[in-house]
gemmi code that builds the backbone of each chain (N, CA, C; Angstrom):
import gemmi

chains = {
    "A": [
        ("UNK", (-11.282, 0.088, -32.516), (-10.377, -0.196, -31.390), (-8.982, 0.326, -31.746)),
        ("UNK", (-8.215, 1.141, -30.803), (-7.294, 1.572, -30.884), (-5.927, 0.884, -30.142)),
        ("UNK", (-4.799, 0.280, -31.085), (-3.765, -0.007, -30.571), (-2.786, 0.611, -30.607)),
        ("UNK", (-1.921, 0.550, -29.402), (-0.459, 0.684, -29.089), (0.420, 0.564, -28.778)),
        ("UNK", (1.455, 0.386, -29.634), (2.757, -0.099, -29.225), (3.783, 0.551, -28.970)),
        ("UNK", (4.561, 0.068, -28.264), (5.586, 0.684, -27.356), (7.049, -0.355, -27.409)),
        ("UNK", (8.129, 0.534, -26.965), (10.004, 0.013, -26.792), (9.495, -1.242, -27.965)),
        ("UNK", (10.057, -1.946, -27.950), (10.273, -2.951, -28.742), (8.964, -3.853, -29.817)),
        ("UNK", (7.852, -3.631, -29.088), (6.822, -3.944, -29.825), (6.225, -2.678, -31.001)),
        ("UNK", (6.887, -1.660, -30.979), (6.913, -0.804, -31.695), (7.964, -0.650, -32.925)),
        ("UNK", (9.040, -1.477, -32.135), (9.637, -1.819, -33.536), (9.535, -2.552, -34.222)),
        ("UNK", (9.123, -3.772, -33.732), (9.185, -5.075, -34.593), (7.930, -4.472, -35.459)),
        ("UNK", (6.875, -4.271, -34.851), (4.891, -4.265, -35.761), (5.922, -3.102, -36.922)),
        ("UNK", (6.585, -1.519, -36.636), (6.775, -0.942, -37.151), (5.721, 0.089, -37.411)),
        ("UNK", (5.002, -0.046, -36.098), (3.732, 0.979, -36.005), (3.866, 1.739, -34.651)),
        ("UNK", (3.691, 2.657, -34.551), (3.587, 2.683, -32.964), (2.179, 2.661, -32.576)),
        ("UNK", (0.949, 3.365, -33.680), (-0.477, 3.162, -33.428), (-1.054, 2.680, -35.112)),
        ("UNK", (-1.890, 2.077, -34.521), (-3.157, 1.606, -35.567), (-4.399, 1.671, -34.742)),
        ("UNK", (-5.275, 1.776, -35.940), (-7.310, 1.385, -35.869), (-7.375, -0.014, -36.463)),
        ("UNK", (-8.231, -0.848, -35.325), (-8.783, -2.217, -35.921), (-9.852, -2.863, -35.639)),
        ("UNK", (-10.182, -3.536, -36.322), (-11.588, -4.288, -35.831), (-11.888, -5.456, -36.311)),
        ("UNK", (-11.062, -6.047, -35.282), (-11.380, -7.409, -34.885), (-12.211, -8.059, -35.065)),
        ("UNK", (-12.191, -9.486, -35.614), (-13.881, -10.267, -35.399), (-14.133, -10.397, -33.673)),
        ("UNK", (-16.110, -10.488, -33.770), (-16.294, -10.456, -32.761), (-15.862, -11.540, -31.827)),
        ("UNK", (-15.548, -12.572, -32.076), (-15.251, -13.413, -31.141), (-13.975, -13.104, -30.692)),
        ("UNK", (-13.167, -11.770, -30.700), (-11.879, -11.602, -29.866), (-12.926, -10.884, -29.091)),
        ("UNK", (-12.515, -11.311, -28.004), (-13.008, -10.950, -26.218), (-12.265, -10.320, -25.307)),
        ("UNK", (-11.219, -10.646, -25.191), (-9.901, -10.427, -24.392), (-8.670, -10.027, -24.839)),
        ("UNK", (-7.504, -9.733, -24.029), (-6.293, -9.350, -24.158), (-5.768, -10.316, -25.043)),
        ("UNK", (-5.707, -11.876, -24.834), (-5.127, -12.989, -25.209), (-5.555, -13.104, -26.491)),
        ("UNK", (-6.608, -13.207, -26.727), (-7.358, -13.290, -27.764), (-7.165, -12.240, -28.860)),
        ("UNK", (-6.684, -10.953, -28.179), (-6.649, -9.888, -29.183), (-4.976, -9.830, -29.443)),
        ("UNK", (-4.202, -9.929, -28.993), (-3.276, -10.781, -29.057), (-2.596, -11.778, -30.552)),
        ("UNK", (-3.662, -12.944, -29.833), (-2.942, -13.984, -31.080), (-3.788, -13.132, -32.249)),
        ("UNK", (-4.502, -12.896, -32.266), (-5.637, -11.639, -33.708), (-4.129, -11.465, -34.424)),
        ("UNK", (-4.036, -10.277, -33.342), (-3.163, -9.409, -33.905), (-1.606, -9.582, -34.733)),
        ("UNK", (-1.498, -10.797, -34.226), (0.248, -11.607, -34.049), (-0.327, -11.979, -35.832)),
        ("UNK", (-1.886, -12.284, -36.204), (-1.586, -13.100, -37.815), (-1.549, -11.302, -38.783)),
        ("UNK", (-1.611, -10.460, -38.509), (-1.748, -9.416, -39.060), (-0.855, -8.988, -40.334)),
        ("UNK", (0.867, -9.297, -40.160), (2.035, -9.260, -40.707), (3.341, -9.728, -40.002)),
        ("UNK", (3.990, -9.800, -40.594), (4.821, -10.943, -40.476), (5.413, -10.054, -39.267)),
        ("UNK", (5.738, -8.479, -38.908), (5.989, -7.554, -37.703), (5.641, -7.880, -36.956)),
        ("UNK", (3.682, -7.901, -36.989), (3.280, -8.440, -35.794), (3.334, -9.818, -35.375)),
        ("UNK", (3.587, -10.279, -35.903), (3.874, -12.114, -35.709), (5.067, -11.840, -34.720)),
        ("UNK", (6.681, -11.252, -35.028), (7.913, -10.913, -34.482), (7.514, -10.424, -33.156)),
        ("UNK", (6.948, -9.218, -32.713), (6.364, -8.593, -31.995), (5.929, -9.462, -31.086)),
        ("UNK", (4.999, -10.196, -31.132), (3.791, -10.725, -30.701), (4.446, -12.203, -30.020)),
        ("UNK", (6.004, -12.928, -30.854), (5.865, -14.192, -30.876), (5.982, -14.790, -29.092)),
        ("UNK", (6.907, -14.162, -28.386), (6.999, -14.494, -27.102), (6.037, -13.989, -25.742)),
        ("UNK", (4.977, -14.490, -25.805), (3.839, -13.466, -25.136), (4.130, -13.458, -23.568)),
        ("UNK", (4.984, -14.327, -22.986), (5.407, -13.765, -21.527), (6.242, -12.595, -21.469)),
        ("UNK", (6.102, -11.942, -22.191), (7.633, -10.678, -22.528), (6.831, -9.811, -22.798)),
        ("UNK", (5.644, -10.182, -22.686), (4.434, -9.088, -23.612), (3.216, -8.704, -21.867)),
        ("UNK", (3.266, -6.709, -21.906), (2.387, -6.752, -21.352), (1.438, -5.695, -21.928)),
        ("UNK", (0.286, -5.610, -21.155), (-1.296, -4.961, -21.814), (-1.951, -3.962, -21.099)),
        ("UNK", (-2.303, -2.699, -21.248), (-2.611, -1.882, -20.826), (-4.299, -1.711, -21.505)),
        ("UNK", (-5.748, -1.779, -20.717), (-7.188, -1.396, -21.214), (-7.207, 0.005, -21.323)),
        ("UNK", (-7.836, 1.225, -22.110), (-7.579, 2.212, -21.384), (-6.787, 3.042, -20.316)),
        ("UNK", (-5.215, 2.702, -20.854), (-4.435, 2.869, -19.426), (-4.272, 2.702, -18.230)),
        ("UNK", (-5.087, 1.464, -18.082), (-4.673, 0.882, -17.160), (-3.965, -0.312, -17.297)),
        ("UNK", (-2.730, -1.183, -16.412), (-2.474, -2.460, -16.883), (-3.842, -3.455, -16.861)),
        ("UNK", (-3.377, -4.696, -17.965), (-4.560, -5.328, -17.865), (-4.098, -6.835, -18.165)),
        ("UNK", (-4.530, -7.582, -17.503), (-4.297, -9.185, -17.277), (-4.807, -9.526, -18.942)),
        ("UNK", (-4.061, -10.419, -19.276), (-4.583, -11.308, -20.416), (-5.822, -11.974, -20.645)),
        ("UNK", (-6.707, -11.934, -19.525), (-7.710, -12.619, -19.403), (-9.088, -11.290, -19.130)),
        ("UNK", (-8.376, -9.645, -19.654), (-9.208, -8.595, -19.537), (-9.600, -8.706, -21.070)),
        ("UNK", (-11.199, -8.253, -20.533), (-12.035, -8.154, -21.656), (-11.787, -6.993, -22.800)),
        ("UNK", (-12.153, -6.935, -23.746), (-11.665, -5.813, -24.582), (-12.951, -5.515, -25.416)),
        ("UNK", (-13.181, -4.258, -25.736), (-14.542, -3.649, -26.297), (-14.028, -2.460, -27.252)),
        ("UNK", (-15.258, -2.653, -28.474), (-14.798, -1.490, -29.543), (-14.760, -0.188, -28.656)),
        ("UNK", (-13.729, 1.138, -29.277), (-13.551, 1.992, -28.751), (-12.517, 2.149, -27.575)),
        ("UNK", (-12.268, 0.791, -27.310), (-11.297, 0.729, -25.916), (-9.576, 1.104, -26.489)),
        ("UNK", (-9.054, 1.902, -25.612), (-7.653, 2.138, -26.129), (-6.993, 1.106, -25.416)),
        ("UNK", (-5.952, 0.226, -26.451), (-5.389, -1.302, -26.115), (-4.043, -0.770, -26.702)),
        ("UNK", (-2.988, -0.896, -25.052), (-1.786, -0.663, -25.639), (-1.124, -2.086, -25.352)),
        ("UNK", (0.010, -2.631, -25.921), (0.957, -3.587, -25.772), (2.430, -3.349, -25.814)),
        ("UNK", (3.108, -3.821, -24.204), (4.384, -2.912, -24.492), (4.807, -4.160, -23.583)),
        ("UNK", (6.545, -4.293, -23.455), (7.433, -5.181, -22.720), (7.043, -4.466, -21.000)),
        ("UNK", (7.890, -5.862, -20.337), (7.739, -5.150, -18.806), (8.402, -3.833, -18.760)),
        ("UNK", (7.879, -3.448, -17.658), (8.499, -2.164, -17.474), (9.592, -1.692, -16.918)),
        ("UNK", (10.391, -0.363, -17.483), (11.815, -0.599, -16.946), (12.480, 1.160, -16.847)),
        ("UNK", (11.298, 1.868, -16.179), (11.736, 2.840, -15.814), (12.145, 2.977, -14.221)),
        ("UNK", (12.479, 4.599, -13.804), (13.225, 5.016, -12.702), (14.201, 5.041, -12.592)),
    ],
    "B": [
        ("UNK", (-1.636, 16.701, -2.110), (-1.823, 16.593, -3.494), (-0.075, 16.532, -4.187)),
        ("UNK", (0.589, 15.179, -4.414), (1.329, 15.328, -5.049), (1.965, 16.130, -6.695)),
        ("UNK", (3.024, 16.120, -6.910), (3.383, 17.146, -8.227), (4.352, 16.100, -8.629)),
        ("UNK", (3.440, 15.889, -9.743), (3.729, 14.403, -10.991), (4.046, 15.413, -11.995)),
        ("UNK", (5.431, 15.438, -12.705), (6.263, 15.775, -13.715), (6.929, 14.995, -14.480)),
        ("UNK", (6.495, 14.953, -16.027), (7.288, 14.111, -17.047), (7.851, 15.072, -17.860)),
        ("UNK", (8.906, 14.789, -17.883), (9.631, 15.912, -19.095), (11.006, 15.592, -19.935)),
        ("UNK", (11.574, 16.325, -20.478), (12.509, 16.127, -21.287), (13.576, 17.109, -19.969)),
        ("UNK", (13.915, 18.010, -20.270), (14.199, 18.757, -19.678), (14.899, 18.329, -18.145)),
        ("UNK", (16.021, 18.637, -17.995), (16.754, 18.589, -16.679), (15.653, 19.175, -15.829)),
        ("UNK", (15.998, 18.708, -14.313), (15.289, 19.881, -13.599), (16.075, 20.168, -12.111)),
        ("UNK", (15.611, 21.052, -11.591), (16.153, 21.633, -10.271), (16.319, 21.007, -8.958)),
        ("UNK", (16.549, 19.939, -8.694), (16.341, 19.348, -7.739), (16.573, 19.916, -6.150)),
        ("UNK", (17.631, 21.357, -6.203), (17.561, 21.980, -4.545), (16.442, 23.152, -5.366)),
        ("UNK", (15.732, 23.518, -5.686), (14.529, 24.205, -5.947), (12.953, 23.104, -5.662)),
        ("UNK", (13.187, 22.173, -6.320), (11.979, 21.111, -6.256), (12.015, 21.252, -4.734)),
        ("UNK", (13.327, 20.980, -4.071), (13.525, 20.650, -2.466), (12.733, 21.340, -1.471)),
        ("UNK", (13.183, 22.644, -2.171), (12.829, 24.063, -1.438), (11.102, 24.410, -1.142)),
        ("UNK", (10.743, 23.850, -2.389), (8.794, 24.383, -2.591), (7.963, 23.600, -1.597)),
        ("UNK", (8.997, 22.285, -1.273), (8.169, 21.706, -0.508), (8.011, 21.814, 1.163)),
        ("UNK", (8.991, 22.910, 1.224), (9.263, 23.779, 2.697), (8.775, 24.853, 2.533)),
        ("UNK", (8.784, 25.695, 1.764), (8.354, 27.392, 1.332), (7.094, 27.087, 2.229)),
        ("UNK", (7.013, 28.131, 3.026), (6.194, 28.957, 3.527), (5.048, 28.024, 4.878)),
        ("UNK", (5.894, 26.832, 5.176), (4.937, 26.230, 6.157), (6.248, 25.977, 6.995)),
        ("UNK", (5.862, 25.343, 8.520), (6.531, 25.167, 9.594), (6.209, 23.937, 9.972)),
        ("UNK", (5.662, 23.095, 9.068), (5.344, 21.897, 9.875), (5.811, 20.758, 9.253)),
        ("UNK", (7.289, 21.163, 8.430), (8.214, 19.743, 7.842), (9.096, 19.594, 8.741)),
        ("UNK", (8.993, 18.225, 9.155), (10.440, 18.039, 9.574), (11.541, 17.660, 9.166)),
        ("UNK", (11.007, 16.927, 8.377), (12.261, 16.283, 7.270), (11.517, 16.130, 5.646)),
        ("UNK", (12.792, 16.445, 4.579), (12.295, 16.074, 3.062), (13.407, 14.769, 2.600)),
        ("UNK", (13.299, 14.223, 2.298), (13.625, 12.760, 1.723), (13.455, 12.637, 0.432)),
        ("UNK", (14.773, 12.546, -0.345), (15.157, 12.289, -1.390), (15.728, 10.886, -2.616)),
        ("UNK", (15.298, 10.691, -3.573), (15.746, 9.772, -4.528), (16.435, 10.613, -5.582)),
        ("UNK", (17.109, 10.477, -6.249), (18.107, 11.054, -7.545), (18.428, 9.949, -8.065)),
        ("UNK", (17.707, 9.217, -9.495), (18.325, 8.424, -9.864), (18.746, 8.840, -10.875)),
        ("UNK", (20.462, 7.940, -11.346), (20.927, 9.022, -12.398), (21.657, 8.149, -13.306)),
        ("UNK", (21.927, 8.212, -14.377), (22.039, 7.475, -15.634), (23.540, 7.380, -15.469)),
        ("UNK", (23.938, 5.895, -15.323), (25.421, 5.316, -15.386), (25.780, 5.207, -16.700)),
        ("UNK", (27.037, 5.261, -16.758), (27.673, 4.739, -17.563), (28.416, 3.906, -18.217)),
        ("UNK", (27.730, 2.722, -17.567), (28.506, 1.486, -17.496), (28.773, 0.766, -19.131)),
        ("UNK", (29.792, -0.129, -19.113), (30.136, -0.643, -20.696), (29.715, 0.307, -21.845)),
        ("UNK", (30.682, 1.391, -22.036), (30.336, 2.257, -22.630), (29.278, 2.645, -23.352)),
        ("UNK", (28.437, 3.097, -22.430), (27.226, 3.574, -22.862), (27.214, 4.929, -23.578)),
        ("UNK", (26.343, 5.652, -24.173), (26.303, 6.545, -24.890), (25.428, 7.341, -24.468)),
        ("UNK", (24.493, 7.023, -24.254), (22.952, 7.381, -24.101), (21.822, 6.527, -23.713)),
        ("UNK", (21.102, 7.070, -22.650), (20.343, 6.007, -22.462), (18.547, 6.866, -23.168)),
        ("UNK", (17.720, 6.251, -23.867), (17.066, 6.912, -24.324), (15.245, 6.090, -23.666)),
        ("UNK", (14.527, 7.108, -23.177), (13.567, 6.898, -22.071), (11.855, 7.135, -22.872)),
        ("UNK", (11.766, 5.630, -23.414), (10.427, 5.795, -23.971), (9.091, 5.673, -22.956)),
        ("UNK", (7.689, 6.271, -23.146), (7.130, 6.285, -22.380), (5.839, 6.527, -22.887)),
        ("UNK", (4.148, 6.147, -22.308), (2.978, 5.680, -22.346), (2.636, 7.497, -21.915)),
        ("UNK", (2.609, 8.301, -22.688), (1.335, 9.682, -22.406), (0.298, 9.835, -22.293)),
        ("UNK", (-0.114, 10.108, -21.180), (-1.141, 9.982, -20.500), (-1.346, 9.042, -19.546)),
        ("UNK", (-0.965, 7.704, -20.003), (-0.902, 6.431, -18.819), (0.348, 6.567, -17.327)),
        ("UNK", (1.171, 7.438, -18.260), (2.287, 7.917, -17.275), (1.838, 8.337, -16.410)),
        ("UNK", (1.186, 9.776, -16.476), (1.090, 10.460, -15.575), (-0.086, 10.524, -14.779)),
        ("UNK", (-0.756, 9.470, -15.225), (-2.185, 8.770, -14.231), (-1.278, 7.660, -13.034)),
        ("UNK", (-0.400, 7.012, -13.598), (0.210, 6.134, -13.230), (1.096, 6.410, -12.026)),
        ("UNK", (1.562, 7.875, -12.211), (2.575, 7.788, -11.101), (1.387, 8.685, -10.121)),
        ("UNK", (0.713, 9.440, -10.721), (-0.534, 9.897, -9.718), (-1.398, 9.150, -8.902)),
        ("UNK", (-1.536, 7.591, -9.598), (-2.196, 6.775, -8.649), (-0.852, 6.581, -7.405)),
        ("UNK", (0.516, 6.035, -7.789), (1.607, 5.578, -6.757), (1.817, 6.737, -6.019)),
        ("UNK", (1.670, 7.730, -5.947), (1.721, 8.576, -4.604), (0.692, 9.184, -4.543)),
        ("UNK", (-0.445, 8.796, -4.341), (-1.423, 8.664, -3.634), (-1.450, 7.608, -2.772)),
        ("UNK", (-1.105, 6.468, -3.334), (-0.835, 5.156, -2.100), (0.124, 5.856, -1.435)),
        ("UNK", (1.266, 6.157, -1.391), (2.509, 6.728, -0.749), (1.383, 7.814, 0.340)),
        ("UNK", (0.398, 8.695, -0.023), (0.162, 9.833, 0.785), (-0.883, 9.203, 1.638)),
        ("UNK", (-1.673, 7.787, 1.126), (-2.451, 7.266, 1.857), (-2.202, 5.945, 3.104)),
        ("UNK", (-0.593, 5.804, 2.784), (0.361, 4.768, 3.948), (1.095, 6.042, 4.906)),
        ("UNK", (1.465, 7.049, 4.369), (2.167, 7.516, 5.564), (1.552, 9.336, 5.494)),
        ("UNK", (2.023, 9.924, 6.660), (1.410, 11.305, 6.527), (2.199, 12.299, 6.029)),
        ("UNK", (2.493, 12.264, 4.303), (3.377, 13.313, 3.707), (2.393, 14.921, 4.096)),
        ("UNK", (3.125, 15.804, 3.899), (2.964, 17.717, 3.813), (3.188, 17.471, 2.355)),
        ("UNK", (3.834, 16.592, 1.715), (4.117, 16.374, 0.130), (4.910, 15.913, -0.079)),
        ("UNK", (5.140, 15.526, -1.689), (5.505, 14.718, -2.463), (5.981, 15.277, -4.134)),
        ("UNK", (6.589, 15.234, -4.486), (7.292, 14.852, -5.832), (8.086, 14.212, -6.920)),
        ("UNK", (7.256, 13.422, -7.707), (8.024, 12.871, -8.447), (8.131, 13.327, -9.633)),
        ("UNK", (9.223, 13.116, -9.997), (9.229, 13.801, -11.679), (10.602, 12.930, -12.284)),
        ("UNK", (9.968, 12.675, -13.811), (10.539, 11.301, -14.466), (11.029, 12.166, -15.432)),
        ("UNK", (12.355, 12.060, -16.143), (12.611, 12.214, -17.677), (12.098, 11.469, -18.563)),
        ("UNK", (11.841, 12.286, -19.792), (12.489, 11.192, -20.923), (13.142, 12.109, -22.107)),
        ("UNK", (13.091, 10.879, -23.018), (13.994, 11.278, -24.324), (15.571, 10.614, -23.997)),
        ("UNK", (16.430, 11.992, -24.649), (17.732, 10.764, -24.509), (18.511, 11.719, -23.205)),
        ("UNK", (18.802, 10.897, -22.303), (19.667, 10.907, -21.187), (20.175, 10.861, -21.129)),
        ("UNK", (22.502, 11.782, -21.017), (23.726, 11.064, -20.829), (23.747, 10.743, -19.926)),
        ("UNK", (25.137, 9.667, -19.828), (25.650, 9.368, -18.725), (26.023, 10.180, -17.542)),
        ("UNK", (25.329, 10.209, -16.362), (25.696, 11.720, -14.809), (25.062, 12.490, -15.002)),
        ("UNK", (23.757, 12.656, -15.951), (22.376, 12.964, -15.592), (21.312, 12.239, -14.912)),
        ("UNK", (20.469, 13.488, -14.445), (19.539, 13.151, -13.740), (18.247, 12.129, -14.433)),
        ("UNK", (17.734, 11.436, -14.116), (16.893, 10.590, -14.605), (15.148, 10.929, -13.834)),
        ("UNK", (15.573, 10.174, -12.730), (14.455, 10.611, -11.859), (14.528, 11.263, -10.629)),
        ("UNK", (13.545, 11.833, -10.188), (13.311, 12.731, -8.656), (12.221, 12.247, -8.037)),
        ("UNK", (12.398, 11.641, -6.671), (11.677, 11.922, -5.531), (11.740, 12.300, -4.546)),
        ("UNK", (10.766, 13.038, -4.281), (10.857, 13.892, -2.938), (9.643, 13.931, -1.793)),
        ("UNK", (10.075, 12.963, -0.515), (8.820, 13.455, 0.236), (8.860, 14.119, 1.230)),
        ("UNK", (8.401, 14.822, 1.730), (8.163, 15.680, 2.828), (7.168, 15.241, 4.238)),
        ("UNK", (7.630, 15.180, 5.701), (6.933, 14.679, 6.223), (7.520, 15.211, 8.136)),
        ("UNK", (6.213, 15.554, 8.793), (6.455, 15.932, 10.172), (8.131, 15.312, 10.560)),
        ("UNK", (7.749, 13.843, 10.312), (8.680, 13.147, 11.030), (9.440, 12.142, 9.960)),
        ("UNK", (11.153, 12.018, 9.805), (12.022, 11.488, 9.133), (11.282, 10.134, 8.611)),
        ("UNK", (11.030, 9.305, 9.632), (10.476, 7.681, 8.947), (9.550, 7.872, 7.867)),
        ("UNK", (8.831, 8.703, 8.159), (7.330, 8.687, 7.236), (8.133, 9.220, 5.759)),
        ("UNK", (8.611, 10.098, 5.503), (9.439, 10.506, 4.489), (10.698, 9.861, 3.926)),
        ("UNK", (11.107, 8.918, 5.404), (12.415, 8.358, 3.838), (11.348, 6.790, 3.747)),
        ("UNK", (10.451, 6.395, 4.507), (9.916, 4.793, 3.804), (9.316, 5.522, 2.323)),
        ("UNK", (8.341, 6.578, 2.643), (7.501, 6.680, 1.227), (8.223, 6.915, 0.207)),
        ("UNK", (9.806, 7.858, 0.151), (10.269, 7.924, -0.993), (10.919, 6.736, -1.203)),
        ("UNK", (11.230, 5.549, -0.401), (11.876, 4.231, -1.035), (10.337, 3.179, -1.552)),
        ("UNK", (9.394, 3.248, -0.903), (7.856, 2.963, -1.607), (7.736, 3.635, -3.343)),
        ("UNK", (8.061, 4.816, -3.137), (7.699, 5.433, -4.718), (9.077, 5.168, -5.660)),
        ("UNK", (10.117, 4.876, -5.610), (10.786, 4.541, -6.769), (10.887, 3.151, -6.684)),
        ("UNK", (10.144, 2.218, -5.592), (10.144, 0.606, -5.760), (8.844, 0.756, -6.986)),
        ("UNK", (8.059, 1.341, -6.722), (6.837, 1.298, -7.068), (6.836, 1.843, -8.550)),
        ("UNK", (7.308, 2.625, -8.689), (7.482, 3.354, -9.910), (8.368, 2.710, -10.619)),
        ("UNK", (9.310, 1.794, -10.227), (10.286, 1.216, -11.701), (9.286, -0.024, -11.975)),
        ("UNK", (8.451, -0.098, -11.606), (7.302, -1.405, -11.734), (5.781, -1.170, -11.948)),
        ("UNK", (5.937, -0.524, -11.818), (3.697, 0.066, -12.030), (4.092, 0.935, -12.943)),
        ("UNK", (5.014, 2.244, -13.749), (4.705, 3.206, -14.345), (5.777, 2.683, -15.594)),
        ("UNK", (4.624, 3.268, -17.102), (4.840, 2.656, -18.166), (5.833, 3.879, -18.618)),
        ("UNK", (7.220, 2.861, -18.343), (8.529, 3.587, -18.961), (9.085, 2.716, -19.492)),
        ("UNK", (10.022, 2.717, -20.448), (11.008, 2.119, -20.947), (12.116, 2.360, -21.622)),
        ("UNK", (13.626, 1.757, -21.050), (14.774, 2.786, -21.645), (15.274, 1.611, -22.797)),
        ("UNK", (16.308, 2.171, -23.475), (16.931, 1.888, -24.326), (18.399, 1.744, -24.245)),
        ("UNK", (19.354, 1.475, -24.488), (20.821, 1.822, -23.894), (21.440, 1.878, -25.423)),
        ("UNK", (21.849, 3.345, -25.794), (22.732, 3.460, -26.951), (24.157, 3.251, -26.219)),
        ("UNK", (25.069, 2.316, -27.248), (26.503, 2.421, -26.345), (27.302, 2.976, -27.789)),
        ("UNK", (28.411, 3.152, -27.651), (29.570, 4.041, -27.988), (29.938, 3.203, -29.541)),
        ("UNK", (30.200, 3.186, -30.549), (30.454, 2.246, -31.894), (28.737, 2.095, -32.218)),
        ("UNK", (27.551, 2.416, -31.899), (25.838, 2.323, -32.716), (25.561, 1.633, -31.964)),
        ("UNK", (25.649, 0.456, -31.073), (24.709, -0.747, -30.800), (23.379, -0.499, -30.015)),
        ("UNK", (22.561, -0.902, -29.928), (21.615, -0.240, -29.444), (20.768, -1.658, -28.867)),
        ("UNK", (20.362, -1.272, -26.983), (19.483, -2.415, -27.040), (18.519, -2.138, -25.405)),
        ("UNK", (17.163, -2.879, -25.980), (16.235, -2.214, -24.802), (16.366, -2.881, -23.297)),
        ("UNK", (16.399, -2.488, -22.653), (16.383, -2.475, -21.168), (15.573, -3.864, -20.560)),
        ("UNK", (15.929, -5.050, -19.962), (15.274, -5.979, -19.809), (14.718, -5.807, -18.317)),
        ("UNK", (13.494, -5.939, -18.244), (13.029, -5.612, -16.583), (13.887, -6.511, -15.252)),
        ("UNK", (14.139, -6.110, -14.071), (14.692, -7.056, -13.385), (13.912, -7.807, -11.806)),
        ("UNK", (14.104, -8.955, -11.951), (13.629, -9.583, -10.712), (13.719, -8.600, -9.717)),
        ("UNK", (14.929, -8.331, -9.416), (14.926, -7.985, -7.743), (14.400, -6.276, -7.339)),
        ("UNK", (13.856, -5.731, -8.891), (13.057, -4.818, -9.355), (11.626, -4.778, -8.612)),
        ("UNK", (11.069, -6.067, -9.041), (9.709, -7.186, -8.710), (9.862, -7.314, -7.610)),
        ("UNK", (10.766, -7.929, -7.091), (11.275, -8.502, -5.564), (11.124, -6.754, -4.639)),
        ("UNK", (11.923, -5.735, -5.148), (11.667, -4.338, -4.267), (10.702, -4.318, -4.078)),
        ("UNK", (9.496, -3.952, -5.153), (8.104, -3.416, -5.359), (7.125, -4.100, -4.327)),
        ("UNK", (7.434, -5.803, -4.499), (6.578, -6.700, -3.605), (6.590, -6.819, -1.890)),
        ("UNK", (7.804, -5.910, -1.873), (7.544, -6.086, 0.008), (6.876, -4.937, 0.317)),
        ("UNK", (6.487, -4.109, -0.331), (5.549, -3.118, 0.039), (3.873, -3.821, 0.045)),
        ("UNK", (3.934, -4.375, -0.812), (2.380, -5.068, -1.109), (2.225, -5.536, 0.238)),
        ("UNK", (3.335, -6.795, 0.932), (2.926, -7.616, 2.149), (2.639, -6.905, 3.416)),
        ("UNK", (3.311, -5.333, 3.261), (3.264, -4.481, 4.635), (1.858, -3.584, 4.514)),
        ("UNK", (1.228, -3.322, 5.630), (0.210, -2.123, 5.776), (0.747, -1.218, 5.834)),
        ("UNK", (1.055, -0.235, 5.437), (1.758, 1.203, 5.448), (0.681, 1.745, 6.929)),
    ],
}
model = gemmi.Model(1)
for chain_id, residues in chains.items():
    chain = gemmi.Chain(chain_id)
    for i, (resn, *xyz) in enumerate(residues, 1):
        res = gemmi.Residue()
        res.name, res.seqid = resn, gemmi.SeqId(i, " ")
        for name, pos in zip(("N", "CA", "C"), xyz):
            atom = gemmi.Atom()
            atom.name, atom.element = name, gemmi.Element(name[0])
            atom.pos, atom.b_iso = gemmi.Position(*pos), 0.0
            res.add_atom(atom)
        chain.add_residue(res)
    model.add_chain(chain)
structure = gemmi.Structure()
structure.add_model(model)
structure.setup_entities()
């Protein structure tokens, strides 16, 4: 599974991409989420305010409650604030 | 078929204007957005991070809704990024359409729509280093959502 981070969640993790693999019982956005938040103390920073936090499946946006599958590209970035 | 452009690069905006008249007789009006990077509390630079590939699916899905609510001849949007001064161009939209209404609602539809559906995000360098990211705004949300309640 491929993650990505973006504006500010890219700074705090200090990654902009990683490969991971999750235990199977992460299912979802939320779930992959708090995973991710115990990873390093970045992603903990990153991760800590999750209404500030949004989720893209395969480029598309994706509700917290979207399912997530190996191979799926999973980005995580703040609201959006272009134009 | 709209013309979705992400780039670094300034661009032409009475040329963009022009292509979308070249060689047909059946525009009546083109309708324009120019949004352009202020300079407010001494800013420095505003610097325009962004999702490749998700971008440009993203603004390809929002004017397609735009071409499927009203009857554009066409459409263009085209987004910067990287770093932006202050009294540059940021973004362009442009729609083209028989008749004035249909062309100035869809281009105020595509930059409601686009500062809210398409994965951008700026940064604001100001003048002495400080540096800090762009917080999304309600009445941002509030634009975007009166399009949802209307049938185009």
């Amino acid at each position: 599974m491929r993650i990505l981070y973006f504006a500010w969640l890219r700074q705090k993790t200090g990654i902009a991409e990683e490969d991971v693999a999750p235990p199977a019982e992460i299912r979802d956005i939320a779930g992959l989420r708090d995973w991710l938040a115990t990873l390093s103390p970045g992603h903990a920073a990153a991760f800590a305010d999750a209404k500030q936090i949004r989720a893209a499946v395969n480029q598309d946006f994706a509700a917290p409650d979207h399912p997530v599958a190996t191979g799926d590209e999973i980005a995580f970035f703040p609201p959006v604030t272009g134009g | 078929m709209a013309r979705i452009q992400v780039q670094e690069a300034l661009f032409d905006m009475a040329a963009e204007s022009a292509a979308l008249t070249a060689g047909r007789t059946d525009v009546g009006g083109v309708a324009s957005f120019l949004g352009v990077c202020r300079g407010d509390d001494g800013l420095a630079a505003m610097v325009l991070e962004h999702y490749p590939g998700m971008t440009e699916r993203a603004l390809g899905r929002i004017a397609a809704e735009a071409e499927a609510r009203w009857p554009l001849t066409g459409c263009t949007v085209i987004h910067r990024v990287g770093r932006i001064l202050p009294g540059e161009p940021i973004v362009l939209v442009l729609t083209a359409s028989a008749h004035r209404a249909a062309a100035l609602e869809a281009s105020a539809f595509l930059i409601d729509w686009l500062k809210t559906k398409a994965p951008f995000w700026k940064r604001e360098e100001f003048v002495g280093g400080d540096a800090r990211w762009v917080a999304a705004k309600n009445e941002d949300a509030a634009a975007a959502a009166r399009w949802s309640a209307k049938q185009g």
